[in-house]
One Martini backbone bead per residue (centre of mass of N, CA, C, O) as a GRO file, in nm:
protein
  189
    1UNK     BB    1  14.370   9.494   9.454
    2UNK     BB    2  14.331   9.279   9.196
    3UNK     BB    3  14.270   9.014   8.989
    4UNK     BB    4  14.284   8.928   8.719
    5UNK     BB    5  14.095   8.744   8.490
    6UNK     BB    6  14.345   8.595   8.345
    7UNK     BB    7  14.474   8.474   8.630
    8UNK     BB    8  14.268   8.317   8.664
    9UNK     BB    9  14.240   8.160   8.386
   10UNK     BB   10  14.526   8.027   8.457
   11UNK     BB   11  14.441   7.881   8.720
   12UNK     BB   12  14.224   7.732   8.632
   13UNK     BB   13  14.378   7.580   8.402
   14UNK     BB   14  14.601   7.449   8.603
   15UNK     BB   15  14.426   7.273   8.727
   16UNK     BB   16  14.291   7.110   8.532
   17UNK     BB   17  14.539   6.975   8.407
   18UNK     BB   18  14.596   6.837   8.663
   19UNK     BB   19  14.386   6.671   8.754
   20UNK     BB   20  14.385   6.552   8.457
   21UNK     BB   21  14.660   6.376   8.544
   22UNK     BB   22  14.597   6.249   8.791
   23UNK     BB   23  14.339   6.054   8.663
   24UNK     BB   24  14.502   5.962   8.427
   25UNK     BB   25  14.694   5.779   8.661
   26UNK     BB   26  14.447   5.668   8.839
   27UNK     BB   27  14.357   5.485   8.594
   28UNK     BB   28  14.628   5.352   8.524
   29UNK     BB   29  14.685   5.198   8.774
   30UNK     BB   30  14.413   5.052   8.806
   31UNK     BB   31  14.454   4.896   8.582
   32UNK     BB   32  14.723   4.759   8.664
   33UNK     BB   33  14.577   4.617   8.937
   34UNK     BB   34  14.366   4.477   8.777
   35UNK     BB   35  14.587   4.311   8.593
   36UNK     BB   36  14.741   4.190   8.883
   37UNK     BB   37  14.487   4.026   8.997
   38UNK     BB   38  14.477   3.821   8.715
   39UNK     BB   39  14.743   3.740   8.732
   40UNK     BB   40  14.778   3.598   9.064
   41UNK     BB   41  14.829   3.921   9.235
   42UNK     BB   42  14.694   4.050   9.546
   43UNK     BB   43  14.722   4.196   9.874
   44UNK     BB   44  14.398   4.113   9.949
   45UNK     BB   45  14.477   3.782   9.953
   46UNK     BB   46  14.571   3.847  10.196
   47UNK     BB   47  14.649   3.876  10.528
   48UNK     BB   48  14.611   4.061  10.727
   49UNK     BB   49  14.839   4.345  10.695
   50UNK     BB   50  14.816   4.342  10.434
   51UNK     BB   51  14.499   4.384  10.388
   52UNK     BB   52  14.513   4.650  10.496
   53UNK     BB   53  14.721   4.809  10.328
   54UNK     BB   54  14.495   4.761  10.078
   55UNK     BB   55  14.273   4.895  10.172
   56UNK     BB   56  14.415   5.176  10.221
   57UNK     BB   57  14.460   5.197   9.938
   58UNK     BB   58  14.220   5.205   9.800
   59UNK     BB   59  14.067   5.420   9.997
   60UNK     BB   60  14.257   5.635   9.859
   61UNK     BB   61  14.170   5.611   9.546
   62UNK     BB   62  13.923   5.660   9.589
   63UNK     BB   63  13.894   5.916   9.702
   64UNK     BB   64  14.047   6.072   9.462
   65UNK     BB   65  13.784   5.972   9.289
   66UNK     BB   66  13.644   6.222   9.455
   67UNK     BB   67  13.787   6.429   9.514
   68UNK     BB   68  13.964   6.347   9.781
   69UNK     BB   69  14.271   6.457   9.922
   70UNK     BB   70  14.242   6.465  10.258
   71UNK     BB   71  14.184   6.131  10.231
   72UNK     BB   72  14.394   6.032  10.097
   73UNK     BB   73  14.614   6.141  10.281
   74UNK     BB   74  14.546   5.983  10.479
   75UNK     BB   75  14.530   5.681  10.374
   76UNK     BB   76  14.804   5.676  10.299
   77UNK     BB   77  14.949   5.722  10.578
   78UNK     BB   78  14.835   5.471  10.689
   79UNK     BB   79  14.973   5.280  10.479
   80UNK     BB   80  15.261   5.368  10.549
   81UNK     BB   81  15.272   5.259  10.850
   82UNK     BB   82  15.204   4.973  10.791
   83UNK     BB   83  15.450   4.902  10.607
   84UNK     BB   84  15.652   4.979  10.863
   85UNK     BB   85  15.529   4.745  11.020
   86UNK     BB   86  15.610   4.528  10.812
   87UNK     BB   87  15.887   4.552  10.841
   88UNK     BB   88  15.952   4.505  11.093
   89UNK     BB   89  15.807   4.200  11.109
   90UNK     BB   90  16.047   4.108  10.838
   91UNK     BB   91  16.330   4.147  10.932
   92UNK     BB   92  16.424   3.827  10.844
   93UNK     BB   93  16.373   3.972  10.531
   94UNK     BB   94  16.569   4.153  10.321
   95UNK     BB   95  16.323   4.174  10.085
   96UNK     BB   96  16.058   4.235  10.286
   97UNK     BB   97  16.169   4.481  10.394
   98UNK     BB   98  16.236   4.668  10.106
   99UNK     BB   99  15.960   4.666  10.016
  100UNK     BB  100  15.811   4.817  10.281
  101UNK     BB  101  15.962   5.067  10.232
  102UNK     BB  102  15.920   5.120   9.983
  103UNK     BB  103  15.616   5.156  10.018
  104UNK     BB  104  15.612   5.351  10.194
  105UNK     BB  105  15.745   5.620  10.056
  106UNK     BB  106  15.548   5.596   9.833
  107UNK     BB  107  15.307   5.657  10.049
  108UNK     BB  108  15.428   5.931  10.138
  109UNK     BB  109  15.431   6.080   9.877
  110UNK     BB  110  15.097   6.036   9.812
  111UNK     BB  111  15.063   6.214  10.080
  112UNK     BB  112  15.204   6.493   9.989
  113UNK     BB  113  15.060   6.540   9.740
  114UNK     BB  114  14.768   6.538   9.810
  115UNK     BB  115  14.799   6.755   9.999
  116UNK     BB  116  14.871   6.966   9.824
  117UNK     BB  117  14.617   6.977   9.680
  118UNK     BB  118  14.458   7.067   9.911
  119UNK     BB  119  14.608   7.344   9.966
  120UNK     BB  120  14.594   7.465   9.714
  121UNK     BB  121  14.238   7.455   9.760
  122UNK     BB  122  14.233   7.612  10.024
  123UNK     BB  123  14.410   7.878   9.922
  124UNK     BB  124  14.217   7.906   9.583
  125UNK     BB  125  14.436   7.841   9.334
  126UNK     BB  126  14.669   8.013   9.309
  127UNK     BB  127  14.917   8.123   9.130
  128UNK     BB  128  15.184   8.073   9.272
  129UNK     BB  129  15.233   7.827   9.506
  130UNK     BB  130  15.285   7.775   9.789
  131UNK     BB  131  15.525   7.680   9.993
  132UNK     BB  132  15.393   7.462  10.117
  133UNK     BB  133  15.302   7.304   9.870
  134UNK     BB  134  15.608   7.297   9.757
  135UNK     BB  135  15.689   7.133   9.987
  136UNK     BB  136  15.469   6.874   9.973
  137UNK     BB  137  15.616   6.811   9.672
  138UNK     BB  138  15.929   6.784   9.785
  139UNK     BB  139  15.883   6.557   9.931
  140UNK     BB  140  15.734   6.351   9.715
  141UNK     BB  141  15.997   6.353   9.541
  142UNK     BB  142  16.196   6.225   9.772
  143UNK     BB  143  16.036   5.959   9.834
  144UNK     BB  144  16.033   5.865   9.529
  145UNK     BB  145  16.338   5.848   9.498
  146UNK     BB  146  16.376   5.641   9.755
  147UNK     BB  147  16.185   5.413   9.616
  148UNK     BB  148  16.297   5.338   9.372
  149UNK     BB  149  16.546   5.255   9.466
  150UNK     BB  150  16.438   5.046   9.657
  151UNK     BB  151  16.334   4.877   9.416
  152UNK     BB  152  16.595   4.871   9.252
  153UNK     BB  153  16.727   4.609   9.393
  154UNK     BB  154  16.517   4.400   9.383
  155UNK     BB  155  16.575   4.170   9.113
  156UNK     BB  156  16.598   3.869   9.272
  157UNK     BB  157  16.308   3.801   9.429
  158UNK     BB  158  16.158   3.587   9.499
  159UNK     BB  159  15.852   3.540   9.373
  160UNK     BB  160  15.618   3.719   9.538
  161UNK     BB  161  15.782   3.953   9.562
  162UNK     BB  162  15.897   4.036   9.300
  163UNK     BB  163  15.563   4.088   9.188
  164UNK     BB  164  15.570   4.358   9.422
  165UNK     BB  165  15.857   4.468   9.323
  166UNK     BB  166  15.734   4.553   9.013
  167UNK     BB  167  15.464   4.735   9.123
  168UNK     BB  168  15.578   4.916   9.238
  169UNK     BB  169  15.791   5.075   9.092
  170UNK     BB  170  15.599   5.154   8.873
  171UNK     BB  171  15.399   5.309   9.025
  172UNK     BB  172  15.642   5.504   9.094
  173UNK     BB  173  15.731   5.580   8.806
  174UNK     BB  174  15.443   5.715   8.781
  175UNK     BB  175  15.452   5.951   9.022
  176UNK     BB  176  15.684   6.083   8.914
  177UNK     BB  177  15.529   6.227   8.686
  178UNK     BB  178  15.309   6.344   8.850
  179UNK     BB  179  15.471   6.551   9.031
  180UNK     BB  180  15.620   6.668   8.761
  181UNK     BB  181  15.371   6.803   8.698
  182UNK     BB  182  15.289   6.943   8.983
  183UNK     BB  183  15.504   7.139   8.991
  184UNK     BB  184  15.437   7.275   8.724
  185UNK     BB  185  15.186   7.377   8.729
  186UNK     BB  186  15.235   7.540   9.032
  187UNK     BB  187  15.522   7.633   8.984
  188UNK     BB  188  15.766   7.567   9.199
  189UNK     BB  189  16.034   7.645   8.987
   0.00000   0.00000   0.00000
């Protein structure tokens, strides 16, 4: 037996509307970050581990603009690794500490949606998806409910520090809706 064509088509019609929700919330994200460097900060201006940090993100927002889910999700890896490593770095600054918590859970969350993306795609795209799919949506889902939390604790963080725990925030928040969205698509509830 085989798949009719209308569940194909109703598959590949879903993987196309989840695309089209990645891209246009990674527009959004992107012009929210042009627009907060010409704010005044970006962690790119920063030296040293925070600039690998900016890096390895960027490199992943490429990758996923690029189509390539199985990079961004190793770049995001990569950047959540750096922001624990910036946590401990930071021992002594427990709002500095929140922060790169916040930051870590975030890119673990975009580090497991990619992944979902990339398995979606290697299993040919069936609908309901996979387990697999499903379980690194749910770890996605969870990593982001935790970076929510941390990021919304720290509203009164001194100068820099605000500016970039309201922005990551915002991210978070905003990746919430995406998360929700390939959850639905992928058919996993």
């Amino acid at each position: 037996m085989g798949i009719s064509p209308i569940v194909r088509r109703q598959s590949r019609v879903a993987v196309q509307r989840m695309m089209r929700t990645v891209r246009t919330s990674f527009i959004a994200l992107t012009a929210w970050a042009i627009a907060g460097s010409f704010a005044g900060w970006a962690w790119a201006q920063t030296t040293g581990d925070e600039s690998e940090l900016e890096r390895l993100r960027a490199k992943a927002e490429d990758a996923i603009a690029s189509d390539d889910p199985e990079g961004a999700a190793m770049n995001m890896g990569r950047a959540a690794l750096m922001a624990k490593l910036l946590a401990k770095t930071h021992h002594e600054d427990v709002s500095a500490v929140r922060l790169f918590q916040g930051a870590e859970t975030l890119f673990r969350s975009q580090e497991h949606g990619y992944r979902a993306m990339a398995l979606f795609r290697r299993a040919g795209g069936q609908l309901p998806a996979s387990s697999g799919v499903c379980g690194s949506l749910s770890l996605a889902h969870s990593n982001v409910q935790q970076s929510v939390s941390a990021l919304g604790r720290d509203e009164n963080a001194p100068g820099p520090l605000s500016a970039k725990a309201v922005q990551l925030r915002e991210a978070a928040t905003d990746w919430v809706t995406v998360i929700d969205s390939m959850i639905a698509d992928y058919q996993c509830r």
